[in-house]
C-alpha angles and dihedrals in degrees: 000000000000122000118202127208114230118220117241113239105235090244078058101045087049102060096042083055082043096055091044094054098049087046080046095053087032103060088037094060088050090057105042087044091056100131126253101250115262134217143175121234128204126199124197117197114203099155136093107246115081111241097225089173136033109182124173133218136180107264098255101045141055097218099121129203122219123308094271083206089068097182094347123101119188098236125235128262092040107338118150156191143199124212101201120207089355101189117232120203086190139026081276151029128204112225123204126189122195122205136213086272098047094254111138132200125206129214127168110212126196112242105209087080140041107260139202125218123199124190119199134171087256088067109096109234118219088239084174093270114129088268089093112157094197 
């Protein structure tokens, strides 16, 4: 029994090119749109300072994005807020929180769960001294 291989026309051959090249471009785009993973961030405020501005960087610079409260604060003695689906261009983000007397805190958070921040008196503010934790 002998089997013979038939040869493709070009129009053929073209469009079968044609096919692997869009499954090609198709499964690349797939890969490189994957999301960056997500999270929700809570922050508890137990002290006794109001948080009047939350910002996030990326964990190894100190170029902020906008305050994420807008005309919010997170009011002293257990008030709190939620960032929901908080994008992560990393494994982590660095959050920083500003009070009424332009002191900031600084907490990196991981980014693969949900977290919950809790601010308390004991924490020690970046009030611009030379004690800066960025």
């Amino acid at each position: 029994m002998s089997t013979r291989l038939r040869k493709l026309s070009p129009r053929s051959t073209f469009v079968v090119a044609v096919g692997i090249l869009i499954s090609i471009m198709a499964f690349a785009t797939l890969l490189s749109g994957a999301p960056a993973p997500a999270t929700n961030i809570t922050i508890i405020n137990n002290s006794s300072h109001e948080i009047r501005h939350v910002y996030l960087s990326a964990v190894d610079q100190n170029n902020w994005g906008s305050d994420q409260l807008v005309n919010s604060v997170i009011p002293s003695g257990g008030g709190s807020f939620t960032l929901s689906d908080v994008s992560c261009g990393a494994s982590s983000i660095k959050v920083i929180t500003e009070d009424e007397s332009g002191c900031f805190l600084y907490k990196v958070v991981a980014c693969s769960q949900a977290t919950t921040w809790t601010i308390t008196n004991d924490a020690t503010p970046d009030c611009g001294g030379s004690n800066s934790n960025n």
